[in-house]
N, C-alpha and C positions, 0 to 999 in steps of 0.2 A: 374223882374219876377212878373208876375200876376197871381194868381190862378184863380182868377174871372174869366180868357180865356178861363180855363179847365171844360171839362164834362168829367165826370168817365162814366163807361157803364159797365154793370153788369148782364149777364143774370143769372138766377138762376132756373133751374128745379130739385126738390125732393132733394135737397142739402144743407136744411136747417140747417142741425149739424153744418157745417163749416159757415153758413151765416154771424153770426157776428163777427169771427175773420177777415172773410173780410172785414166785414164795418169800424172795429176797423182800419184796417190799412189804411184806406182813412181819416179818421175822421181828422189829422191833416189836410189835404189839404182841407178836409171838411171845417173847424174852418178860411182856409185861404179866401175862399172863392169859392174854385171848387166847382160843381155841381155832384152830386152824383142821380145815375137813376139804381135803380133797377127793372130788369124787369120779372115778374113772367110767367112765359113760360110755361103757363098752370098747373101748381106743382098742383101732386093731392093729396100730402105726408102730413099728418093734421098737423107732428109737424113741415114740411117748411113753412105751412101757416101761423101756428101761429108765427114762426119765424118773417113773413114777418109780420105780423102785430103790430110786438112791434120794428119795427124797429125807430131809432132816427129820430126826424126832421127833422133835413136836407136831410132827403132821400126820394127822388121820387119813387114811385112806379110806374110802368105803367103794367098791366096787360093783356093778351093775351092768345087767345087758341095754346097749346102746336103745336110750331111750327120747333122749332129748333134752335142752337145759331144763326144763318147768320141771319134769321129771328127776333130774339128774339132784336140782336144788331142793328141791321136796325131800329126800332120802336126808338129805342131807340137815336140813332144819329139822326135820323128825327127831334126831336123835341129838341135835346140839345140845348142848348144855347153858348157854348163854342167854340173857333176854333180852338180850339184841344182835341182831343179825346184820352181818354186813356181805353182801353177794359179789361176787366181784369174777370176770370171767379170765378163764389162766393164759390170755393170750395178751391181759391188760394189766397195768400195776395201779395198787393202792396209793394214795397220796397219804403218809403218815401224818404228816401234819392236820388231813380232813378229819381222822381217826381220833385223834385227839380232842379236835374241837367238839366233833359230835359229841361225844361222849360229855364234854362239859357243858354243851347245850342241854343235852338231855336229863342232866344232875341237876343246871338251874333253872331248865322249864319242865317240870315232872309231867308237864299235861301233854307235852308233844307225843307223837307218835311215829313222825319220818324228817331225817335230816339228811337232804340231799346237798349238790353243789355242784359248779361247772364241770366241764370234763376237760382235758389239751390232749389234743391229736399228739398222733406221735406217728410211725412209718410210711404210709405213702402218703402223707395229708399232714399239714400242720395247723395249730392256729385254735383257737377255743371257741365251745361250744356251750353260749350259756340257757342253762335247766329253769327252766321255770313252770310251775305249778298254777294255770288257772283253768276254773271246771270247765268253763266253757269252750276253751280251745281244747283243751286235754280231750275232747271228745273228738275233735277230727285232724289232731296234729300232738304227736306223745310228745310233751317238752320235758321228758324224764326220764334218762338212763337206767339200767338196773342197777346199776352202784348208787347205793344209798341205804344210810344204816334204819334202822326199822325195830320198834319192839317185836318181837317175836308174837304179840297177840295181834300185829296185824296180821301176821303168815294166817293165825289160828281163825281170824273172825275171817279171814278171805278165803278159807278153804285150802289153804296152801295157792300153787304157781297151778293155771289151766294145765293140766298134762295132755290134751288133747290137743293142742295149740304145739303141733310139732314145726311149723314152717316160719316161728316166729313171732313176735306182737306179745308174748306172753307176758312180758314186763310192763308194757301200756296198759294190759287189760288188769293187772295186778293192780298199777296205781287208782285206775277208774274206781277198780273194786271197793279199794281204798277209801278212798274219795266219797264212793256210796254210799261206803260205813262209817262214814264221818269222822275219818282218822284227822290228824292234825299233824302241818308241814311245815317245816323251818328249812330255810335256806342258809345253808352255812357260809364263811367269808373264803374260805378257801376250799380252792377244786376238790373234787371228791375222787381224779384219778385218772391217769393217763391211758386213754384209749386207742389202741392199736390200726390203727387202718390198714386194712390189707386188700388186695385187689378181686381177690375169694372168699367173698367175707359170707357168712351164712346168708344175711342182710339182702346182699347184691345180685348171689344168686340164686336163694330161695324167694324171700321172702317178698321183694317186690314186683316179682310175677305175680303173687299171691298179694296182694295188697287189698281189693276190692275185697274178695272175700271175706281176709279174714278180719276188715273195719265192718265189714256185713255183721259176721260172727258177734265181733263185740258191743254193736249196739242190738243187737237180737240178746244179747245176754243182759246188757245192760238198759233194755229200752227206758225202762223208767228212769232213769238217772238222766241218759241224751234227752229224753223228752223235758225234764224238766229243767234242765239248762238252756233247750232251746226257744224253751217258754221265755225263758229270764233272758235271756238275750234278745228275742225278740222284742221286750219291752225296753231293751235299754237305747236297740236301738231306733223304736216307737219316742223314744223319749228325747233325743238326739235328733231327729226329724221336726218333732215338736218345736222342741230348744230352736233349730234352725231356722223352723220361719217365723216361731218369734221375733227371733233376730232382723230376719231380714224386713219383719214389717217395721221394726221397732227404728230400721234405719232409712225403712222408706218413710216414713212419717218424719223423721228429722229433715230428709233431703226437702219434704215439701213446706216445711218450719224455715230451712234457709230459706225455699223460694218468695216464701208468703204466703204460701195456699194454704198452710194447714196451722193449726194448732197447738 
């Protein structure tokens, strides 16, 4: 395992209260040698600033007009140095334990391409949330957090984070994208990080206003990929139908074997 490999990615807008329990939970991978990139996404909030400004050494700043996280994490993969990225939002902490194991999945399956893992609530919500990666639900239900570590040629073969996708989903559309370009996912044994619930979460009150839309959005971007999952599901569950009255004749002809009728 190399930490050296790793670049953390970090955006952070007006969310300075929680900032340095985030940094805190990188700082071991920090000390190993990861790269740690904070990126100030325009925060007009004085005490995230000043959060941002007493932040440790080891930590990158890069600053930007408030653009959004797809934006804010694009800046920031751009110029990592790592070839593997781990995205993590500054109002959630790292599980160092996930950090670790990724990193030795990814030493002994050189083929993978994304290692994700459960998330655990933490503030207004508790209780775990398990991630799971299959094509055909991933299409109309994201069972994939953005914390998840990733070669950096997925960033490069998906065109980086939708920048345009300011209200949200830009992580789902990320994995889809993933997905289309036939990356390869492992699921790690341990959570990939404690997730903040808060009661103003971008989530709550952007985005699920916006929900119809921007599933609109992503299968217009992605039609071929949903259409061909939808194909494959629909044969599976063609097949499943099939299976079932197989079944069922297979046990009406027994019933008529007990009675004597039949065969």
């Amino acid at each position: 395992m190399n930490y050296t490999d790793l670049s953390i990615v970090m955006p952070c807008y007006n969310y300075g209260a929680f900032l340095a329990e985030a940094i805190e939970s990188v700082s071991e991978a920090a000390r190993l040698g990861a790269e740690i990139l904070v990126v100030d996404d325009g925060s007009e909030d004085q005490n995230t600033l000043q959060e941002i400004r007493v932040l440790p050494d080891f930590v990158k700043v890069i600053r930007i007009e408030h653009s959004g996280p797809a934006a804010a994490r694009n800046a920031a993969i751009r110029v990592a140095k790592g070839a593997f990225i781990l995205p993590i939002d500054s109002d959630d902490m790292a599980n160092p334990g996930f950090i670790e194991e990724a990193l030795r999945l990814f030493a002994v399956h050189p083929d993978i391409d994304v290692v994700y893992g459960d998330c655990i609530f933490v503030g207004e919500k508790s209780g775990r949330w398990h991630a799971e990666v299959v094509p055909p639900k991933l299409i109309y239900v994201n069972g994939l957090n953005v914390t998840a570590m990733f070669k950096k040629r997925v960033w490069e073969a998906n065109e980086g984070y939708d920048e345009s996708m300011i209200y949200g989903y830009e992580d789902w559309e990320f994995w889809l994208h993933a997905l289309k370009n036939k990356m390869k996912f492992k699921k790690a044994i341990a959570p990939a990080f404690y997730y903040r619930i808060r009661p103003k979460s971008l989530v709550n009150t952007t985005t699920i206003p916006q929900h119809q839309d921007l599933l609109k959005y992503i299968h217009h971007k992605h039609h071929d990929f949903v259409l061909q999952n939808y194909i494959q599901v629909s044969k599976e569950l063609h097949g499943l139908k099939n299976d079932y009255r197989q079944l069922l004749n297979a046990l009406f002809r027994l019933v008529l074997r007990k009675m004597g009728l039949g065969r």
